[in-house]
C-alpha positions as CSV (number, residue, x, y, z in Angstrom):
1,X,-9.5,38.4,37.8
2,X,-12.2,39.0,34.9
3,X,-12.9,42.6,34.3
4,X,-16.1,42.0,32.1
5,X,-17.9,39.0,30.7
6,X,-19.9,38.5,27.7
7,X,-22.2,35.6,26.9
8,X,-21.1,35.8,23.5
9,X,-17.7,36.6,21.6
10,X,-17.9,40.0,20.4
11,X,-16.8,38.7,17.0
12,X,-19.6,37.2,16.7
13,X,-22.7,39.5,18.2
14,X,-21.4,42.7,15.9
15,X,-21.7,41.1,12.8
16,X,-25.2,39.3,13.8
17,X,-26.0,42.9,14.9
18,X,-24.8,44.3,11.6
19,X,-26.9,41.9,9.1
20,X,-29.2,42.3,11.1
21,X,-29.8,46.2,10.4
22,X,-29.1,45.7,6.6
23,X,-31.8,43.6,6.4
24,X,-33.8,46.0,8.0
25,X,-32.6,48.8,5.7
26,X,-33.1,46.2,2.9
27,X,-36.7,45.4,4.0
28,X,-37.6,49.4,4.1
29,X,-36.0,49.7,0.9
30,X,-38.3,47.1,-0.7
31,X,-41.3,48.4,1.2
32,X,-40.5,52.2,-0.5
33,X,-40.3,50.7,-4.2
34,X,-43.6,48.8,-3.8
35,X,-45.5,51.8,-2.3
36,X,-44.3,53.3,-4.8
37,X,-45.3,51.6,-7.9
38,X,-48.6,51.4,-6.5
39,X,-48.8,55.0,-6.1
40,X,-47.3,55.5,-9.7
41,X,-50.2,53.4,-11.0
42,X,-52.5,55.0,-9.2
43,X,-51.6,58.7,-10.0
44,X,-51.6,57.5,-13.3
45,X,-55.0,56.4,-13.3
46,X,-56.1,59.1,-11.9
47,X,-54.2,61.1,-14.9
48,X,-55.6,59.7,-17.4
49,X,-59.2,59.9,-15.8
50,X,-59.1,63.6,-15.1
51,X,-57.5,64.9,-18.5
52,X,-60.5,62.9,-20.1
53,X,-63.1,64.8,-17.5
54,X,-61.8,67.8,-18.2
55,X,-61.8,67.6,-22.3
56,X,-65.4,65.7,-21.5
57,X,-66.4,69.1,-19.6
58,X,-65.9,71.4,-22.6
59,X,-67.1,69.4,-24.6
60,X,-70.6,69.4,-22.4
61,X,-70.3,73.2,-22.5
62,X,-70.8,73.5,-26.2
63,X,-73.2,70.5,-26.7
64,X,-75.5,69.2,-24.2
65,X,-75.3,66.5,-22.6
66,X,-79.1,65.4,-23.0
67,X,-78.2,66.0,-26.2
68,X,-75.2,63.8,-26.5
69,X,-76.8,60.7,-24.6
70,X,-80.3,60.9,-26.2
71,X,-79.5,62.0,-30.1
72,X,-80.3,59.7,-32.3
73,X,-77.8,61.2,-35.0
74,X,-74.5,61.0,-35.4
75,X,-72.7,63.3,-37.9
76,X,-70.1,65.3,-36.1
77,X,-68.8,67.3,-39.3
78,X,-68.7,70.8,-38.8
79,X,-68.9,73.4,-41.7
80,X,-65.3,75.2,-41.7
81,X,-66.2,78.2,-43.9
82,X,-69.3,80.4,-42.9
83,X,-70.6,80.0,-46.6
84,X,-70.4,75.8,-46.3
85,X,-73.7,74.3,-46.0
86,X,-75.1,70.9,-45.0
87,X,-72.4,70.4,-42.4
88,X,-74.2,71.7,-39.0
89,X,-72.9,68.5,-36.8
90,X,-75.0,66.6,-35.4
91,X,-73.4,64.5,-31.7
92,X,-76.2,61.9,-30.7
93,X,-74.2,59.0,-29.4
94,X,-77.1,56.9,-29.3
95,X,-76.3,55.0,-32.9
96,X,-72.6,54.4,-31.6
97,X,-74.1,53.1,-28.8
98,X,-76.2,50.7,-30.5
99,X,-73.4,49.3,-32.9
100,X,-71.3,48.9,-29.9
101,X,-73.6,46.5,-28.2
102,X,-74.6,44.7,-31.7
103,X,-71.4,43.8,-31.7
104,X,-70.5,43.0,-28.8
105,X,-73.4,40.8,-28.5
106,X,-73.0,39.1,-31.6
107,X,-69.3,38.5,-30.7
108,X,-70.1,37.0,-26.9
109,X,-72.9,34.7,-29.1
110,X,-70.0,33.2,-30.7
111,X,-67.1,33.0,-28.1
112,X,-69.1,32.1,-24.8
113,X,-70.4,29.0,-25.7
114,X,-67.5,27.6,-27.8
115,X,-64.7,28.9,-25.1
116,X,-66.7,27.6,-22.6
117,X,-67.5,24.2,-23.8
118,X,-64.1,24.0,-25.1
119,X,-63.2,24.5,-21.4
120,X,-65.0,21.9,-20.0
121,X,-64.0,19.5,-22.4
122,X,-60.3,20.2,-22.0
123,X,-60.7,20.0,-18.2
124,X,-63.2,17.4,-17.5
125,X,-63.3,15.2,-20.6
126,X,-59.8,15.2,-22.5
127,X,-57.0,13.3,-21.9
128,X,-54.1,14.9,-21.0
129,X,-51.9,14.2,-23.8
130,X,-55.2,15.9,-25.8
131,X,-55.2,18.6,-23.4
132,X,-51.4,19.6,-24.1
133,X,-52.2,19.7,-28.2
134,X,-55.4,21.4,-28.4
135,X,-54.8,23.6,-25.7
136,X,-51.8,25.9,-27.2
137,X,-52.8,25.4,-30.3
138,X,-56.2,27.7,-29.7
139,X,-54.3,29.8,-27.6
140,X,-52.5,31.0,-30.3
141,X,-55.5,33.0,-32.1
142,X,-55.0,35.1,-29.2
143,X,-51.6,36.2,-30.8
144,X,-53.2,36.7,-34.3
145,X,-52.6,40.8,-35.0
146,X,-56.2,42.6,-35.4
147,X,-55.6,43.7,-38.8
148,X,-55.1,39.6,-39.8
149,X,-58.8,38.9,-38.2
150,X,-59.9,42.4,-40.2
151,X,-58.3,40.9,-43.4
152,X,-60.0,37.8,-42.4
153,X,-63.8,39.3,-42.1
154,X,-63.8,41.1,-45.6
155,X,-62.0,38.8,-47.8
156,X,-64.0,35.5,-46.6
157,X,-66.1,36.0,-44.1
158,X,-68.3,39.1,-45.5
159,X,-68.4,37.6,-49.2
160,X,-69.6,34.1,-47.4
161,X,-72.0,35.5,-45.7
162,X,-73.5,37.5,-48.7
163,X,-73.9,34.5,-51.0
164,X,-75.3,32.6,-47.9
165,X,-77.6,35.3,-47.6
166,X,-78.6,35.7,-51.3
167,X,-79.6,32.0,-50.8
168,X,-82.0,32.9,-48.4
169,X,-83.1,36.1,-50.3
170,X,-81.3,38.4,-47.5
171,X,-79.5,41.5,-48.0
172,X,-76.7,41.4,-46.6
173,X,-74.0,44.4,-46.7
174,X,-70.6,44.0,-47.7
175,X,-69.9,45.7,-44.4
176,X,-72.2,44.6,-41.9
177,X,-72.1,44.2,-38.4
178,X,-72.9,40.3,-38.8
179,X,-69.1,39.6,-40.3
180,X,-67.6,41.8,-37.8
181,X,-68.6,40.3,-34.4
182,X,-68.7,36.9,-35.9
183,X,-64.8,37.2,-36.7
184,X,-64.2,39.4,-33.4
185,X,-65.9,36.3,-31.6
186,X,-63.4,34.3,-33.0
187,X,-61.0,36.3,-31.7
188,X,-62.2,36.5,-28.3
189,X,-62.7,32.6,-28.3
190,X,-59.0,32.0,-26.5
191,X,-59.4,35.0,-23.9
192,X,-62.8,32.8,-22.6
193,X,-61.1,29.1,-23.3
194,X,-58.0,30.0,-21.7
195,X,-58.9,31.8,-18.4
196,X,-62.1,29.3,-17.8
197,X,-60.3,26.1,-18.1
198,X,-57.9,27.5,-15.3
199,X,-60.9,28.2,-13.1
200,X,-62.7,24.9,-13.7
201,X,-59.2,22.9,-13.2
202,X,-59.1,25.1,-9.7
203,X,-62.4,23.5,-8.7
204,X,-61.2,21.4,-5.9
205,X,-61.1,17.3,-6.1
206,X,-63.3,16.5,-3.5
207,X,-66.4,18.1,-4.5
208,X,-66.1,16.0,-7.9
209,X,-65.6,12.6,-5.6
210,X,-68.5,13.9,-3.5
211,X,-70.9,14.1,-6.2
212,X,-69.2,10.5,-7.9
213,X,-69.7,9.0,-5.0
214,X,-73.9,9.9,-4.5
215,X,-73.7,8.1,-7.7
216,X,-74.1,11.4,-9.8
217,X,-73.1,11.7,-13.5
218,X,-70.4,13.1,-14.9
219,X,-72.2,15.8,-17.0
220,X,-74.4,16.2,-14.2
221,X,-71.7,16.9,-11.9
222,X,-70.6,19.9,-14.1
223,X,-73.6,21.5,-14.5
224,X,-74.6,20.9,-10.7
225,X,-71.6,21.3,-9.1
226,X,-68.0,22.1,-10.9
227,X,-69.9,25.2,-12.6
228,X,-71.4,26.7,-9.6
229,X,-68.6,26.2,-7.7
230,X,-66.6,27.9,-10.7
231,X,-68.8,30.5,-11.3
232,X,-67.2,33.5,-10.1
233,X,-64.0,33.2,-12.1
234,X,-65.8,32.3,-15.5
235,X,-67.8,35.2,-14.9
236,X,-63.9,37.3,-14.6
237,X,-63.5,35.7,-17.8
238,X,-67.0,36.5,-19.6
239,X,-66.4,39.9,-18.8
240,X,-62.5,40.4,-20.0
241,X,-64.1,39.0,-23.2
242,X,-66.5,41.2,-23.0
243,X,-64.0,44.7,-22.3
244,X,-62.1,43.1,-25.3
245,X,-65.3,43.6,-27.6
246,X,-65.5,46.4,-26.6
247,X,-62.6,48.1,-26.8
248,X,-61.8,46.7,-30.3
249,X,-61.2,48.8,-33.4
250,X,-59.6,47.5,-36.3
251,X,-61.5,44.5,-36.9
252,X,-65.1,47.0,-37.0
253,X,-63.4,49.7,-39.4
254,X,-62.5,46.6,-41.9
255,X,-65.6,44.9,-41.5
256,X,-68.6,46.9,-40.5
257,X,-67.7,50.3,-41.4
258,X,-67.4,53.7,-40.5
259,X,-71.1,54.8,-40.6
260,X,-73.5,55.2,-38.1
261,X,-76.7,53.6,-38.7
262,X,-79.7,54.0,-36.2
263,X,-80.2,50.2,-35.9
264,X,-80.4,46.7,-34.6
265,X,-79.9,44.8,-37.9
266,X,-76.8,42.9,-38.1
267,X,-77.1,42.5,-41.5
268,X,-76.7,46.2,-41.7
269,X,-73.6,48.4,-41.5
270,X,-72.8,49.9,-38.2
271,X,-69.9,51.8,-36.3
272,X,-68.9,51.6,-32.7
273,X,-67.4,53.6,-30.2
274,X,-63.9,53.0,-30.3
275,X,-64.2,53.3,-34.1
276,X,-65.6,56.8,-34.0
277,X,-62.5,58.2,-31.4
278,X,-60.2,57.0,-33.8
279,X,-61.5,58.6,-36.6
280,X,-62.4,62.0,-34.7
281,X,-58.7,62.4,-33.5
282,X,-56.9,61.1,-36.9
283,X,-55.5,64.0,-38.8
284,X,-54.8,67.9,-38.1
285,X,-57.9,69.1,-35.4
286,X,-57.8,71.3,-33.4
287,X,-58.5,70.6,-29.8
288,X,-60.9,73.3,-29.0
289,X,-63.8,72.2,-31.4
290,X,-66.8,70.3,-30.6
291,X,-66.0,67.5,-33.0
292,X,-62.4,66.7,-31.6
293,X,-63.7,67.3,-28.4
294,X,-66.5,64.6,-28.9
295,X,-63.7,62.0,-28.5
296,X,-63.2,62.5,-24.8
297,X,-66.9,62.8,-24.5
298,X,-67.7,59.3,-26.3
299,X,-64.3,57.6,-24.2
300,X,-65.6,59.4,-21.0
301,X,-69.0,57.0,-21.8
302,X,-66.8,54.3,-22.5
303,X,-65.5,54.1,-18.8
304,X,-68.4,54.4,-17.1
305,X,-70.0,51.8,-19.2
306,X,-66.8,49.7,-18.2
307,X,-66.8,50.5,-14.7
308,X,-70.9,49.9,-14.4
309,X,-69.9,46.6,-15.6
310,X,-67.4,45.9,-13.2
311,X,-69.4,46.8,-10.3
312,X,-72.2,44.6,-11.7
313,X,-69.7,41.1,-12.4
314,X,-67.9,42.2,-8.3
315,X,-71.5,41.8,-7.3
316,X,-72.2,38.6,-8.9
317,X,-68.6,36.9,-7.9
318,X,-69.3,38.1,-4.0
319,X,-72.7,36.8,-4.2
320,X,-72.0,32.8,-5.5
321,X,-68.5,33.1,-3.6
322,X,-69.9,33.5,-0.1
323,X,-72.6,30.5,-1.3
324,X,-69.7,28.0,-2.8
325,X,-66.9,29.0,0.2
């Protein structure tokens, strides 16, 4: 006469049961450390964004902001004796401003087109045993330290472009903002080869065959169909290249110089944002005057110029993705 019966051997269900809750456990484990890194960065975002507000804030309280956004000087020494003269400060961003984007533009003339033609030779045109040489070998002027491009701009590519412009009856400064994004474009060249060959490899078979098969060229085919189709992610990589201008320092202290010229001329000296933070928060200041404080004010700019420029390239990539899908 059986007592009780079970289906299965109870050696067997409580150790099923058992795994079974430590794999729960183990799953709300995991769960808790990846909430929680995602927190971590974004308290730490936040962190960083608020102390710069807040420095940004005082320093709107002594200057104005109108001021600050509008002025079109730039000379943020302040007299430290009440007897010193000729050092009033002056905080109009607006020739910071302008060297920034001279830069940056001359820079992005240089790297677009060759990182982007390089990419659709790599992917549409090379073979792939030319693929696997040329490839890592431009990728490694990604890895070349700043101060080596810096090095770069004033012992060959400044004196070049002097004599070249001497030639032509130009002036051009030994530190102008010409050498600068020229060599910065350089540098920038592997960031837009790299990421854009990946995208246009991505581009899916069969809308290459498609095209082939209406009898379409090849080069048509890219400019009608693989590039559209790719155009969201190149556009990621046009504007990483372009937040790496940006952000970039040691290359414009070596070769276009610390001052701040109202202007558009390359050919011309210039200084840029990043430059001027550095230089403003280098050596024994004190945190409660208008000239240290001008640092969180110009990097305060500096995001919002960033994150305007995110916003615009999310736009863009929705817009052609939702076509090309």
């Amino acid at each position: 006469m059986k007592i009780f019966s079970l289906r299965y051997p109870l050696s067997l269900t409580l150790p099923h049961k058992r795994g079974r809750n430590f794999r729960n456990i183990f799953e709300r484990i995991v769960r808790l450390l990846l909430w929680l890194a995602a927190a971590t960065s974004v308290v730490i975002t936040l962190s960083i964004i608020f102390s710069v507000l807040i420095e940004a804030i005082k320093f709107f309280q002594l200057v104005p902001i109108s001021d600050f956004l509008f002025g079109l000087e730039w000379s943020p020494q302040l007299a430290l004796r009440v007897d010193q003269a000729g050092s009033s400060g002056a905080f109009g961003a607006v020739p910071l401003f302008l060297g920034t984007l001279l830069i940056t533009l001359v820079a992005m003339a240089v790297a677009i087109p060759i990182g982007l033609f390089s990419a659709i030779y790599l992917s549409e045109y090379a073979r792939r045993s030319t693929r696997n040489i040329l490839k890592p070998m431009l990728e490694i002027l990604a890895g070349i330290p700043t101060v080596v491009y810096g090095y770069f701009a004033i012992l060959l590519v400044a004196p070049a472009l002097q004599k070249a412009g001497a030639s032509f009856g130009l002036d051009i400064a030994s530190e102008s903002a010409l050498a600068a994004g020229l060599v910065m474009g350089i540098m920038i060249i592997p960031f837009v080869l790299s990421l854009s060959d990946d995208i246009i490899s991505a581009v899916p078979k069969s809308l290459r065959d498609a095209s082939y098969a209406l009898g379409v060229t090849p080069s048509e085919t890219i400019k009608k169909v693989v590039l559209p189709a790719a155009l969201p992610g190149v556009m990621g990589a046009v504007l990483l290249a372009v937040s790496r201008a940006i952000g970039e320092t040691m290359i414009v202290v070596m070769a276009a110089g610390l001052a701040a010229h109202l202007t558009f001329n390359p050919l011309q000296s210039v200084t840029t944002v990043t430059v001027q933070i550095v230089s403003l928060l280098v050596g024994d200041q004190s945190f409660d005057s208008p000239k240290t404080l001008a640092a969180f004010a110009l990097g305060l700019t500096l995001f919002c110029i960033t994150l305007a420029l995110n916003v615009l390239a999310l736009m863009i990539v929705r817009k052609y993705r939702e076509k090309y899908e």
